[in-house]
N, C-alpha and C positions, 0 to 999 in steps of 0.2 A: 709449705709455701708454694703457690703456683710459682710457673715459668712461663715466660713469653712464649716458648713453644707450644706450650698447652693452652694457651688463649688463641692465638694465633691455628692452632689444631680445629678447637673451637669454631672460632669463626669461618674457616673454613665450611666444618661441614654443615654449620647454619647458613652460609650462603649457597650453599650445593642443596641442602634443603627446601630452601625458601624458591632459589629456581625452581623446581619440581612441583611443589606444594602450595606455595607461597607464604603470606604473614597475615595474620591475623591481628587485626591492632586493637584492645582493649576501651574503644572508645564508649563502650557504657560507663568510664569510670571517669565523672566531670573533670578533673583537674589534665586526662590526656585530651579530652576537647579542649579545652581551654588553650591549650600549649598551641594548637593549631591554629588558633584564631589569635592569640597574643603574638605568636611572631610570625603571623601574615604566609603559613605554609598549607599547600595542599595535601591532598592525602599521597598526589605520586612522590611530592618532595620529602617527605616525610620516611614512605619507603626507599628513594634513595640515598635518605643519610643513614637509614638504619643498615643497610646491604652496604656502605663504605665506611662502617667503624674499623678501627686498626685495633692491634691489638696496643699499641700505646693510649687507647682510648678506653685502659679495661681500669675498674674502680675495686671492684669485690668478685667473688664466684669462685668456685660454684657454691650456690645455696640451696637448698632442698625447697622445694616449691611444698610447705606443710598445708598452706590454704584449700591451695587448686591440686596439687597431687598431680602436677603433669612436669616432672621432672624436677634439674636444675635450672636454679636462674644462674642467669651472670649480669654484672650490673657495669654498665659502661658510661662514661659521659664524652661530650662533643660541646663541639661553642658553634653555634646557629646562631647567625644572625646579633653575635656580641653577648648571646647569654648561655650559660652555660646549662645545659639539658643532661638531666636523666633517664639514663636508659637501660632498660631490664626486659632481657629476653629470654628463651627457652626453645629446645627442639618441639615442644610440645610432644604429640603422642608417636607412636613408630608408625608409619606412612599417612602422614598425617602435617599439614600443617606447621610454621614455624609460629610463633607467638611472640609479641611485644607487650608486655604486661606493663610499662608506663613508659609515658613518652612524656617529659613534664617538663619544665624552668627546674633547675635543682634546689631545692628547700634549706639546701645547706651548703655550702663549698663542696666536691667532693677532690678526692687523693687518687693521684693516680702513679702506681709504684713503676709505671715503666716508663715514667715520661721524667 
């Protein structure tokens, strides 16, 4: 079972990353477009709420990235805007980039064990 310190550890060094490097946001993949244009957000505001997840915002993770091969994911959610959003990120590669692999409406409820 994860611990808050280890999300929180997490997040950390994806915000230390993402200064450095920055984020990469997954928008060839229609449904994180959408999300930008369904609740009326820019792409800076978009990075802002991804760089102020807490770790009481953590859902799942780490999960082994089998598709893409560019680490772990961890999957967080946030309420924008009255809806609840799914968010799945990763260090991506070593000096390289951080990655938000979806930025969506959540498809389903999601659990959040520290909240």
């Amino acid at each position: 079972m994860i611990t808050i310190e280890e999300v929180k550890a997490f997040l950390d060094q994806f915000n230390i990353k993402a200064e450095v490097f920055g984020i990469v946001f997954r928008d060839d993949r229609p449904k994180n477009r959408k999300a930008l244009v369904q609740l009326g957000l820019t792409q800076l505001q978009r990075e802002v709420i991804v760089k102020s997840l807490l770790p009481q915002d953590y859902v799942e993770g780490p999960v082994i990235d089998v598709l893409n091969q560019k680490g772990e994911m961890w999957v967080f959610g946030k309420d924008v805007k009255g809806q609840e959003v799914y968010i799945k990120i990763t260090l991506g590669y070593e000096n390289g980039q951080t990655i938000c692999i979806s930025f969506h409406i959540a498809e389903r409820p999601l659990t959040y064990p520290f909240k």
